[in-house]
C-alpha positions in Angstrom: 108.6 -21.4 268.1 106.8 -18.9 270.1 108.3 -16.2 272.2 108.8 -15.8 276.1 109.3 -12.8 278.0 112.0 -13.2 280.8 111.1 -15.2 283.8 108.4 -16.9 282.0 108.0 -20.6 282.4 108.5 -23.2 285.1 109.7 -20.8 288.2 108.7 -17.9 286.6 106.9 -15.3 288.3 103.3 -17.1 286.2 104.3 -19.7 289.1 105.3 -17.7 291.5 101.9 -16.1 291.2 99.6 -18.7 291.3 98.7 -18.8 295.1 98.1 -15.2 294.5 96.5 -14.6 291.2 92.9 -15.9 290.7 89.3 -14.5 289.1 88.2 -12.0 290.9 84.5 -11.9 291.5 81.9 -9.6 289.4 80.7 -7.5 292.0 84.1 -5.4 293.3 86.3 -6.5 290.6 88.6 -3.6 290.5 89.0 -3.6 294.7 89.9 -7.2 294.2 92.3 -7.3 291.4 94.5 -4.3 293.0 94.3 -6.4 296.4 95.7 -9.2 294.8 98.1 -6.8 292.8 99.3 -5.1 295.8 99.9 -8.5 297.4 102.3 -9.3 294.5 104.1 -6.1 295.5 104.0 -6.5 299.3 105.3 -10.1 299.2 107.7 -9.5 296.8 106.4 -11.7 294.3 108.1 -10.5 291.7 111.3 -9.0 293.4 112.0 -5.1 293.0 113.1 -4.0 289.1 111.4 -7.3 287.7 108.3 -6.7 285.5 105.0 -7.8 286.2 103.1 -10.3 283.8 101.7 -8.4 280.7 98.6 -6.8 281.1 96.8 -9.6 278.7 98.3 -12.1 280.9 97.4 -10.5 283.9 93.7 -9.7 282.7 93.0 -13.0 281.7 94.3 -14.6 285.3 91.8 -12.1 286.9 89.2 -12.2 285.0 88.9 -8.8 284.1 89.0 -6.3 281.4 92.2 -4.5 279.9 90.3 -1.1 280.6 90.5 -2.3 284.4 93.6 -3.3 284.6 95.0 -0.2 283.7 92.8 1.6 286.4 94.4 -1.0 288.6 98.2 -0.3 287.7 97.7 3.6 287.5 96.9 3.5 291.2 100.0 1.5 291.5 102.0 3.9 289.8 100.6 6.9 291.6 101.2 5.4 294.7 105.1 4.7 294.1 105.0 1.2 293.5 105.4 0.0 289.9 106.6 2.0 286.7 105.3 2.0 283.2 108.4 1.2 280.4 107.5 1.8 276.5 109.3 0.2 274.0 110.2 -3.5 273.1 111.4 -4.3 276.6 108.8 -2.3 278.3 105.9 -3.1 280.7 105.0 -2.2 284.2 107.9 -3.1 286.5 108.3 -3.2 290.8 110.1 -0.1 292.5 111.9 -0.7 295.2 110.0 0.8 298.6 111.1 3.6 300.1 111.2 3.5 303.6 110.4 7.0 304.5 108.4 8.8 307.4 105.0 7.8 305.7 105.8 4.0 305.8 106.6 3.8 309.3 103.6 6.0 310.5 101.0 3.6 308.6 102.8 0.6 310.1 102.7 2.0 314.0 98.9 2.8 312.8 97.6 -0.3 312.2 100.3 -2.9 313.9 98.2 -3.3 317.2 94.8 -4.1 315.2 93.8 -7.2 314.2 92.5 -6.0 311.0 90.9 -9.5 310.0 88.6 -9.3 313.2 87.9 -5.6 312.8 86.4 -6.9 308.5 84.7 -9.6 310.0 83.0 -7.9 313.0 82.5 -5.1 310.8 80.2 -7.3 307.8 78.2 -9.0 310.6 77.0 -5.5 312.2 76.7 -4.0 308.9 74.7 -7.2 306.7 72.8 -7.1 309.9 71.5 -4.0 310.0 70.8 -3.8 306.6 68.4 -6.3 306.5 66.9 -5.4 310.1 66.3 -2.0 308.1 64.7 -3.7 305.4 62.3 -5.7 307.1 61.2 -2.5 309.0 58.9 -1.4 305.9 60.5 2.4 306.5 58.2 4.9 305.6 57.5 8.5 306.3 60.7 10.4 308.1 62.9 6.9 308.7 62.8 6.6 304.8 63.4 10.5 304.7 66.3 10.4 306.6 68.0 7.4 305.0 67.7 8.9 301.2 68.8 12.3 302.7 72.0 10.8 303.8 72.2 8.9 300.8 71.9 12.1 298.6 75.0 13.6 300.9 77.2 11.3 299.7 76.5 11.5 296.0 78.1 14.7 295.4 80.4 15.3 298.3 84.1 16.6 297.8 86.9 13.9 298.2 87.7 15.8 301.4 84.0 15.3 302.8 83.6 11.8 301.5 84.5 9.6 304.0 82.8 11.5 306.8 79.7 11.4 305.0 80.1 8.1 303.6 80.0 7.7 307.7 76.9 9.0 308.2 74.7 7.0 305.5 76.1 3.7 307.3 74.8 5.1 310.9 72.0 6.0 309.6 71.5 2.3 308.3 72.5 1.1 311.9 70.4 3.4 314.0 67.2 3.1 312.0 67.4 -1.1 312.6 65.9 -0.4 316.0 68.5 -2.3 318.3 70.9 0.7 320.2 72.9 -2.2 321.2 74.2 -3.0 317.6 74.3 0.9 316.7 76.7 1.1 319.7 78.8 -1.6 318.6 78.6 -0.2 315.0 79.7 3.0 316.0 83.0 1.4 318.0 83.6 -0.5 315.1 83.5 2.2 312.6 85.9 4.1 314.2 88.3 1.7 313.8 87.9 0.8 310.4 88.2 4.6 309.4 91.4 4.4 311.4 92.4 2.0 308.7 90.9 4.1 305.3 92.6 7.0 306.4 96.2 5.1 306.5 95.0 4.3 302.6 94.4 6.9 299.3 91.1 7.8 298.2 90.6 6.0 294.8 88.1 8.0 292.6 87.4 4.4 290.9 86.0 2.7 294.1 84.4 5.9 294.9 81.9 5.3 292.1 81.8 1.9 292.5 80.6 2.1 296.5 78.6 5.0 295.7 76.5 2.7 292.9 76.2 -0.2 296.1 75.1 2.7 298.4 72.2 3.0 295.9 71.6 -0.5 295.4 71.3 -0.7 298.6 69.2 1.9 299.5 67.0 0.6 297.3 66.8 -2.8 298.2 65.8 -1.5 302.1 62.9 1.0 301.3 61.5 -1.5 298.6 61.6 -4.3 301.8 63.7 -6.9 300.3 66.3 -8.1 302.9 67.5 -10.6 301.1 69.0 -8.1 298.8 70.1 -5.3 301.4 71.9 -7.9 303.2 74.0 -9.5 300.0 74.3 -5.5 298.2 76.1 -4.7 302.4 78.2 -7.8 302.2 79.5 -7.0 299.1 79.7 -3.8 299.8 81.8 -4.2 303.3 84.0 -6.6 300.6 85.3 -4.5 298.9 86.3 -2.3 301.1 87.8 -5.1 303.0 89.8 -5.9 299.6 91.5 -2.5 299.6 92.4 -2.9 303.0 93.8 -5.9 302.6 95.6 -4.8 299.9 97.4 -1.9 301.2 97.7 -3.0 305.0 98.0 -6.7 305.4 
């Protein structure tokens, strides 16, 4: 007869989960498994004090590796949400929220923006320009200027990131040749770094984005707009994920 843990089973939190819980996709699979982790939390899934499913369980419901998963919960525990337990009844359990000063500044942030609209307006602009950029055959100063803002962001200081991180995506949206989308761009942006800074700075996505900044990069000198624009959507993605995650 095998064993259970507690709340396992029909009414569990497995089913309790299930609208929640699916395979993340390949391409920003630690974004979207702490999205749909923080979504757990938010909702209250599983209620404060209650442990999460193991981390086999909950590896093998996202589709990603144990090595993950652990990135995954570690931001969760640095960010005051779940605990780690050893022992025979241990695992990573729900903290109760605090409702402090920090809470209620985020909330009075971000209650008056539709933050779907702003992730949706936001891909459009960006896959846009991205593949405007590509079909451009940049050469000469245009391509200068794009790896030099490039090369900013790969070694910049946590404190510098985002700013730079700023400047390679205008950059993208000024050297597409239309001012009209730039302009919109640069609205757009503002808002959506509104909504980063109400959210930590996770050394893991860090990597990640700066490998799609690459990609991408890549894919617009070499010309292939196909690839810029899928390499910006998936890039905008998972940035949407973690804002999801942590503001929805």
């Amino acid at each position: 007869m095998s064993q259970t843990e507690p709340g396992d089973g029909p009414g569990g939190p497995q089913d309790r989960l299930t609208p929640v819980l699916r395979p993340v996709r390949a391409g920003n699979g630690f974004e979207e498994a702490l999205e749909q982790i923080l979504q757990i939390v938010r909702l209250g899934l599983v209620p404060d004090g209650e442990r999460l499913p193991s981390e086999r369980e909950l590896a093998e419901r996202l589709g990603i590796s144990r090595v993950t998963l652990r990135e995954v919960l570690k931001v969760l525990q640095d960010q005051g949400l779940v605990e780690s337990r050893r022992g025979r009844y241990g695992g990573t359990f729900v903290l109760p929220r605090a409702d402090g000063g920090g809470e209620d500044e985020l909330r009075r942030r971000v209650e008056k923006v539709d933050i779907e609209d702003v992730l949706r307006f936001r891909e459009v602009l960006e896959a846009g320009a991205a593949e405007l950029c590509a079909t451009h055959d940049l050469t000469g100063p245009p391509a200068a200027r794009l790896r030099e803002a490039l090369s900013r962001t790969q070694d910049a200081p946590l404190a510098e990131y985002r700013r730079l991180d700023t400047l390679l995506h205008l950059t993208l949206a000024e050297l597409c040749g239309s001012p009209s989308l730039t302009a919109q761009y640069a609205a757009v942006r503002a808002t959506v770094n509104d909504l980063l800074d109400c959210i930590p700075l996770l050394v893991r996505n860090l990597e990640h984005s700066q490998r799609q900044h690459e990609a991408l990069v890549e894919a617009v000198l070499d010309g292939d707009a196909d690839g810029a624009r899928e390499m910006m959507r998936q890039h905008c993605a998972g940035t949407a994920a973690l804002l999801r995650g942590f503001l929805a």
